[in-house]
N, C-alpha and C positions, 0 to 999 in steps of 0.2 A: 712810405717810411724809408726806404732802400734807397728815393734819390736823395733823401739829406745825408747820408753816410758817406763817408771819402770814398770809399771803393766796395760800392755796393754788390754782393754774389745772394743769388738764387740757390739754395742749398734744398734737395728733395723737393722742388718745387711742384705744384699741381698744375692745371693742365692752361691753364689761365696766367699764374706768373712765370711758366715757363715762357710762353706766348710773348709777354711784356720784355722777361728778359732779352729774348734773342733780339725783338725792336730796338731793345733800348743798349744791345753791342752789352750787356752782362754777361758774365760765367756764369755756365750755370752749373751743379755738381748735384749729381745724384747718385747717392749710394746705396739703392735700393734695385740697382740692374743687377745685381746678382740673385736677387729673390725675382725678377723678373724673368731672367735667363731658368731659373729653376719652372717656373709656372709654363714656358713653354718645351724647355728641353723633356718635363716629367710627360707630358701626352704623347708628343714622338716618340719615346723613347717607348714606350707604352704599347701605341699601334707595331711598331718595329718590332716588339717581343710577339705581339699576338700574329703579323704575319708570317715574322721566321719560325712562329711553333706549330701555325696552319701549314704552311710549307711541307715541315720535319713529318706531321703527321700523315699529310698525304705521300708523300715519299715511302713513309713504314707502310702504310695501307698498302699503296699498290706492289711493295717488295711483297708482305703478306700473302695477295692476291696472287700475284705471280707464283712463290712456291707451293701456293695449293694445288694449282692445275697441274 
């Protein structure tokens, strides 16, 4: 349907008409990398809390440790 159009674009396309577009020299526009950027930034950002707060707590542990003796 996209080559009878004058100026055929791929808008959010799947993984298949993206495939066709690049072949066939299409734009292709997808506005849906922000919800993509969100699905990988949220688990980094995630691990990165849990190992700066493992970090903070061994830190307090061995201050702890330290002023016991």
């Amino acid at each position: 349907m996209l080559t009878l159009v004058g100026h055929p674009n791929a808008v959010n396309p799947d993984l298949g008409l993206r495939a066709e577009a690049r072949k066939r020299g299409w734009p292709v526009y997808d506005f849906r990398s922000g919800r993509r950027a969100t699905l990988i930034a949220l688990p980094i950002a995630a691990g990165a809390g849990a190992v700066v707060g493992g970090v903070a707590a061994g830190v307090a542990l061995q201050r702890r440790r330290a002023a016991a003796r």
